[in-house]
MIGUPA-758514 format. One record per residue (C-alpha): y, x, z. Coordinates in steps of 0.05 Angstrom, whole numbers, padded with zeros to 5 digits, always signed. Example, Ala and Ser with C-alpha at 12.3 -4.5 7.8 and 13.67 -1.06 7.14 Angstrom:
% MIGUPA-758514
-00090+00246+00156;-00021+00273+00143;
% end
This chain:
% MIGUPA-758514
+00094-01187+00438;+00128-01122+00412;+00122-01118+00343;+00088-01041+00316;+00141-00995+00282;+00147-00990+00207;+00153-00923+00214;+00101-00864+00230;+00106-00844+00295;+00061-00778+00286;+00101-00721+00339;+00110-00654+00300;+00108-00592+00345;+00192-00589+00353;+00185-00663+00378;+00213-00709+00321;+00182-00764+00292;+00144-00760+00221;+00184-00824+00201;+00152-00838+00137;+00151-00910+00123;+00084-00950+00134;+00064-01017+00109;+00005-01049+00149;-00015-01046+00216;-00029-00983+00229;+00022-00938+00272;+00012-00878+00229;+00024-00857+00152;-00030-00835+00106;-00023-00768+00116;-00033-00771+00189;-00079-00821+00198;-00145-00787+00168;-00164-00838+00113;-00230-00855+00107;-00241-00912+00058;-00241-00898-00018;-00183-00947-00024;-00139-00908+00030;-00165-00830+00000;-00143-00847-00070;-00072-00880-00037;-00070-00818+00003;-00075-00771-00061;-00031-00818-00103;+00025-00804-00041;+00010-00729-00057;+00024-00727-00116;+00099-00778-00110;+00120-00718-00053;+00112-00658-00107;+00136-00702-00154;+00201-00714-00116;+00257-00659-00134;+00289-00662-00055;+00269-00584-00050;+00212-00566+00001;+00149-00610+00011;+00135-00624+00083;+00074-00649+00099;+00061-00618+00167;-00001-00643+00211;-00031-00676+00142;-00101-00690+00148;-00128-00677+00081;-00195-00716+00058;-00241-00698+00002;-00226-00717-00063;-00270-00780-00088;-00302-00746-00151;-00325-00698-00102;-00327-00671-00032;-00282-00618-00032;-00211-00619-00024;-00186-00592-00082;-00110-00558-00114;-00121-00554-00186;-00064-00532-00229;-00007-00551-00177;+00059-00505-00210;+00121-00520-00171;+00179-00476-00160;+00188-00489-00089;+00150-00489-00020;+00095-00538+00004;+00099-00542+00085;+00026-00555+00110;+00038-00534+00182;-00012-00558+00228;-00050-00590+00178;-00124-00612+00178;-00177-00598+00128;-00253-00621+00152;-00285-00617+00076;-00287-00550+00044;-00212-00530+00007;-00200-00495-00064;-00136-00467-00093;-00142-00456-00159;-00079-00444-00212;-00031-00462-00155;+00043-00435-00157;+00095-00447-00102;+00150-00402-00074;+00116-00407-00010;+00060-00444+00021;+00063-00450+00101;-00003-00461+00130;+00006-00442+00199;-00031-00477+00247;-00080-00511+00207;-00151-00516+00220;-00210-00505+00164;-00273-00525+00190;-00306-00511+00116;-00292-00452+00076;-00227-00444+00030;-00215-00406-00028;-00156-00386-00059;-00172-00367-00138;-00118-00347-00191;-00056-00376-00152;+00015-00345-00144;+00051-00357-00074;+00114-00326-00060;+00092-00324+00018;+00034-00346+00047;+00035-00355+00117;-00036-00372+00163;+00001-00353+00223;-00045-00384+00293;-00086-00411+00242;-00168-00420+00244;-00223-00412+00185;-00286-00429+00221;-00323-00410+00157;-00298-00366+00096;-00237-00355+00068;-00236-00331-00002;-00185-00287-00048;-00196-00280-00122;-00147-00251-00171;-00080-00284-00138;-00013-00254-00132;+00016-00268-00066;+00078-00229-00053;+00080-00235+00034;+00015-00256+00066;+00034-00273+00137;-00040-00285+00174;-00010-00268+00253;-00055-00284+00315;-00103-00324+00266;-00182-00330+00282;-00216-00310+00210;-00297-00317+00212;-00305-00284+00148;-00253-00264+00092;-00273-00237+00009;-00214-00211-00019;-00221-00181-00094;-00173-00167-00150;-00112-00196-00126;-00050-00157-00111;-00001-00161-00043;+00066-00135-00036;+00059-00144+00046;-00004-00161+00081;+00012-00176+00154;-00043-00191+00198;-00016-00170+00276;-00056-00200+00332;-00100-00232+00292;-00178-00231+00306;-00224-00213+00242;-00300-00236+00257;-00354-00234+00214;-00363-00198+00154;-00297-00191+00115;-00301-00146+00046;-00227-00129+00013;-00243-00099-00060;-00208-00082-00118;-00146-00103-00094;-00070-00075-00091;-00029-00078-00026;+00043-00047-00017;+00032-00048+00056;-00025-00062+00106;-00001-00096+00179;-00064-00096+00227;-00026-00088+00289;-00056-00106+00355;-00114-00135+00309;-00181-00151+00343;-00244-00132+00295;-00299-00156+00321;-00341-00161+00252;-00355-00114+00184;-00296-00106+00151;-00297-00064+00086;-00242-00038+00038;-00270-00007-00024;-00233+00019-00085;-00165-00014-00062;-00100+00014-00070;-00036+00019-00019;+00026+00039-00039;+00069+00044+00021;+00023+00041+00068;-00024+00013+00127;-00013+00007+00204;-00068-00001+00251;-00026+00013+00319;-00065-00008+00380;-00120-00052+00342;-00188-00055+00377;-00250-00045+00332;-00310-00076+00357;-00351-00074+00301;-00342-00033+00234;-00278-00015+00196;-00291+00026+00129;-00261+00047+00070;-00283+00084+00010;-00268+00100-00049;-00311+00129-00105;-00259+00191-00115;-00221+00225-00068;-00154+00202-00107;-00150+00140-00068;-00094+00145-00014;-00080+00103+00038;+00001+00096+00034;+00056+00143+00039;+00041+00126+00114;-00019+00111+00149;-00012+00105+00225;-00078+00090+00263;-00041+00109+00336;-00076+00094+00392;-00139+00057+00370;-00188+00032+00421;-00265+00022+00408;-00309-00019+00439;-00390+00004+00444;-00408-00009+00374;-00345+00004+00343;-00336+00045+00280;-00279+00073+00234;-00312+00100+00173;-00272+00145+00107;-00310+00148+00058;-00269+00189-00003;-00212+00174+00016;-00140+00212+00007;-00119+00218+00096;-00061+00266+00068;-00019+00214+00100;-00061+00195+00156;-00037+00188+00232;-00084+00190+00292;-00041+00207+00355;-00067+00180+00415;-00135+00155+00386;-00201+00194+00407;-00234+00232+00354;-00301+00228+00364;-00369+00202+00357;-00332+00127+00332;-00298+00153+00277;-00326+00185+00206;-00301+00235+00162;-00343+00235+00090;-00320+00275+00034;-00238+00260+00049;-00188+00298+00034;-00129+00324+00090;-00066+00345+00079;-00052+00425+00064;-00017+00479+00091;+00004+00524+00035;-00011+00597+00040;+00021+00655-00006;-00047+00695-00001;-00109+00661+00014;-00136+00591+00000;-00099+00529+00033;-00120+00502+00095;-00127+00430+00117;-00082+00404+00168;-00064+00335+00194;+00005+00311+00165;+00037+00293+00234;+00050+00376+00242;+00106+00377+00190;+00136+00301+00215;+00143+00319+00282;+00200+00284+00325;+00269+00323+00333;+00287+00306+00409;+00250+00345+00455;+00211+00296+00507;+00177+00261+00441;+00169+00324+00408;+00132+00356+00468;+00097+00291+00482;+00068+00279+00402;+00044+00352+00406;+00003+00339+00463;-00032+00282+00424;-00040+00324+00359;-00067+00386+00394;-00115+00330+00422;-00135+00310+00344;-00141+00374+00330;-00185+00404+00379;-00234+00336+00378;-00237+00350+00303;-00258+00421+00315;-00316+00401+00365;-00329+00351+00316;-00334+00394+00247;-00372+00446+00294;-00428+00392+00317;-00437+00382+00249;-00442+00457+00230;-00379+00438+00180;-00351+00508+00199;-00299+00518+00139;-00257+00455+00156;-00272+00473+00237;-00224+00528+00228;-00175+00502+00181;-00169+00456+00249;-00177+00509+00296;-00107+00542+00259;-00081+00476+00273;-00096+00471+00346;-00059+00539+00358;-00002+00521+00315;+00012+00466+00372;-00009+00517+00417;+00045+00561+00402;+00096+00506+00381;+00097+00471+00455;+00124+00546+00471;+00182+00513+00453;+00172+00443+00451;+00227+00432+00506;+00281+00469+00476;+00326+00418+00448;+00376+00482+00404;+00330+00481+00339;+00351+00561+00333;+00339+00577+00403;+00269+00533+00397;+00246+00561+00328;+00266+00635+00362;+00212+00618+00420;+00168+00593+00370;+00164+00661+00338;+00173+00715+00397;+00104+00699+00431;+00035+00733+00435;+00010+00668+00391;+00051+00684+00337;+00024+00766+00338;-00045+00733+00338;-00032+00698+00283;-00002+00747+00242;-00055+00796+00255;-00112+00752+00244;-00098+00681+00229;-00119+00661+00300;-00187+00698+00283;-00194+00662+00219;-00178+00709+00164;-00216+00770+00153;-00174+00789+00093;-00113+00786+00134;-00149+00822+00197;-00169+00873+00149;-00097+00879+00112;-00060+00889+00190;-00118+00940+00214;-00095+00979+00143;-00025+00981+00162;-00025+00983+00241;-00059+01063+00217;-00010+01071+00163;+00047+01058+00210;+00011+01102+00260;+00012+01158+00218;+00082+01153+00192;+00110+01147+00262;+00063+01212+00278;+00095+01249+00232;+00156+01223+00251;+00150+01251+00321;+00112+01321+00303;+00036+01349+00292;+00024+01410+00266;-00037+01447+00243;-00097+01447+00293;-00085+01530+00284;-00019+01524+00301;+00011+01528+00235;+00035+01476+00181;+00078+01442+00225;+00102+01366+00200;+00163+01345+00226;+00197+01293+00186;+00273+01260+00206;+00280+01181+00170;+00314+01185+00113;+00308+01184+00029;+00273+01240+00000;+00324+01282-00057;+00281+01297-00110;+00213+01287-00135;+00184+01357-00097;+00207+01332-00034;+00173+01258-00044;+00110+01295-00072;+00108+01337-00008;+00109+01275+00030;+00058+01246-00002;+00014+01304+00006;+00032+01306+00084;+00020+01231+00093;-00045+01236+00063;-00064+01301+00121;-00030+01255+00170;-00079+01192+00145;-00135+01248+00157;-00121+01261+00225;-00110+01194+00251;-00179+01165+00220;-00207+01223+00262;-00159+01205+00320;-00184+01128+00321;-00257+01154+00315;-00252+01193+00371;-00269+01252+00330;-00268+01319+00373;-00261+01375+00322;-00192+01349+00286;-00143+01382+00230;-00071+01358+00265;-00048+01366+00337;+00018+01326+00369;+00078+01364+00378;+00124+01344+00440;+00116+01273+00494;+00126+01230+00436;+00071+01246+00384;+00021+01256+00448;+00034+01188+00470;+00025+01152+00400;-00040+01191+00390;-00065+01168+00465;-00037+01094+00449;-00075+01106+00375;-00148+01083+00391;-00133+01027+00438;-00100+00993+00381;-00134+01004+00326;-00197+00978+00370;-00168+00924+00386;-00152+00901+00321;-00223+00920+00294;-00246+00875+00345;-00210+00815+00315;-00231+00837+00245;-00306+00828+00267;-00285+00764+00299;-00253+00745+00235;-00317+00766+00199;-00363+00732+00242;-00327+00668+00234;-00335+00681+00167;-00396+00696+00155;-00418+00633+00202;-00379+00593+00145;
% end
């Protein structure tokens, strides 16, 4: 009869053999073999404490199956300060677990399996990885300082996070269910990548330095953040690119700073809501400044990724227009409306790979007149200040060509050049203001008028007069009306 290996003979996932030495019958060690008897769970914790006692660098105790303590029936870390990493791949815990004053350099939990809830309170980990991991309760974050949080394609039910700080939190193809509340806290950078949602998940008062990235996540459920002030930014970059939502899905800002916020290729609708945030600006010389997303002044340099992102933003913008309008938010519905022309007018010249050849398209277009005269039919003030001098420039180029008196005297007849001395200038003052006369009554279609043109050239200015001044009343009541309606 073959006698039973003094050695463990527990498989780890790469195929070798635990090997830890065991002294009865029993073919596997006490970390493996799920001790049940007081006698074996006090062994099994006396064995715990020999491995972080030993200085031969990390502690590997992979596939451990951890029992609850005798004085109680948790599973408890209390106090457990070691400058090194504790390996608990794969491991088991069936009684609820606790973390409490714990320090490694890294703790590797990958794989395991929680079938209570866990909490993690006042620790420091230099990495904490719960990569393909399952919590089939809660898992629980209180004032820890964990420097990488690695949680990829993990099943979370429910997750409170508060007061504790992470340089990276990466949590790609992971799936977040129930109710999961992150508050308080301080992230350098957000990973949700690929994430499934499928519960509540709410970030309030939180701060992120660098960043968050929600690329191609699904949101079943809700996804908020808020912040009592607007202050609250989310990152230098926040990229949430492509999102998909599934019937009851929600993304919800609540004051929050989306100055740095990305949405190319996600729909802008009815799923998503905007309260009290605050955009990025485009700065004006004259005039208040106008909201705008931030993707407008990041756009790509080649041409095929330039064109294409301007497709998507002129998407964002025009389904944030719609959207302001439905909700008769009319003063940020045309700071977006300025937007969606901007790409408009930009994919002109989207194509062009010479920057100076593409930034000359950009400008010599009937876009860019519209917006100079009008703002795209936003500004008044600036409809207004072109309708002033589109007649000033009338009347100097009238005089320029020739009127003269409507008796046929007082002719005014002026070649372009510097007047010599202060007569001559006051002369042409007093002609421009006869000039400004006549075409007021030109554009009003008065009959009985002071001036008449002299020669083709004056005639066809006055004839070409009206139509142009018209039109640019036209988009000065448009700019009013737009106004007014704000």
């Amino acid at each position: 009869m073959a006698r039973p290996s003094p050695y463990c003979t527990f498989r780890f996932r790469d195929g070798r053999h635990c090997g830890r030495a065991i002294h009865d019958n029993h073919s596997l060690c006490l970390f493996h073999r799920n001790p049940s008897s007081v006698a074996e769970i006090l062994s099994f914790w006396k064995a715990f404490s020999s491995a972080l006692s030993a200085d031969s660098g990390d502690v590997d105790l992979r596939g451990a199956v951890f029992p609850a303590s005798p004085q109680s029936a948790t599973t408890d870390f209390v106090d457990l300060e070691y400058d090194r990493g504790l390996n608990l791949q794969g491991a088991r815990f069936p009684s609820e677990t606790g973390f409490s004053g714990c320090s490694f350099s890294s703790l590797d939990l990958s794989e395991s399996i929680f079938e209570r809830p866990v909490s993690i309170d006042n620790c420091r980990f230099g990495a904490l990885s719960l990569n393909r991991s399952t919590i089939s309760s809660r898992l629980t974050v209180n004032a820890s300082q964990i420097e990488t949080a690695r949680i990829v394609h993990a099943r979370i039910t429910a997750a409170i996070i508060n007061a504790s700080q992470f340089d990276a939190f990466l949590c790609m193809d992971s799936t977040l269910d129930g109710s999961w509340t992150v508050d308080q806290c301080c992230f350098s950078k957000i990973d949700l990548c690929r994430a499934e949602i499928r519960g509540d998940v709410a970030v309030a008062s939180t701060e992120i330095r660098d960043g968050i990235d929600l690329r191609a996540s699904h949101i079943f459920g809700t996804l908020s953040f808020s912040s009592p002030s607007r202050a609250t930014a989310l990152g230098h970059t926040a990229g949430f690119h492509h999102l998909r939502f599934g019937p009851e899905g929600k993304l919800v800002f609540d004051g929050i700073n989306l100055s740095n916020a990305s949405f190319l290729g996600t729909p802008i609708d009815s799923n998503i809501s905007f309260r009290d945030v605050r955009w990025a600006r485009r700065r004006r010389f004259l005039g208040r400044d106008l909201r705008m997303l931030r993707d407008e002044s990041r756009l790509p340099i080649k041409a095929p990724d330039r064109s294409r992102a301007l497709v998507l933003l002129h998407e964002n913008y025009r389904e944030l227009v719609l959207d302001h309008r439905q909700r008769r938010q009319f003063s940020p519905a045309e700071d977006f409306h300025v937007g969606e022309m901007e790409c408009l007018r930009r994919r002109l010249a989207a194509n062009i790979s010479s920057p100076w050849w593409r930034r000359l398209r950009e400008t010599l277009n009937l876009l860019m007149l519209y917006r100079l005269l009008s703002l795209y039919g936003t500004s008044y003030g600036r409809a207004v200040s072109a309708l002033a001098a589109l007649i000033l420039a009338l009347a100097v180029l009238v005089m320029l060509a020739g009127i003269e008196g409507s008796g046929g005297g007082s002719l005014v007849h002026y070649s372009p050049r510097p007047a010599r001395d202060w007569g001559e200038l006051a002369n042409w003052a007093d002609d421009l203001r006869r000039t400004l006369v006549y075409m007021l009554e030109v554009v009003t279609l008065q009959r009985d008028r002071l001036m008449r043109p002299v020669g083709l050239s004056a005639r066809a200015l006055i004839s070409l007069a009206p139509v142009l001044v018209a039109g640019q009343g036209a988009l000065v009541l448009f700019a009013l009306r737009n106004s007014f309606r704000r």
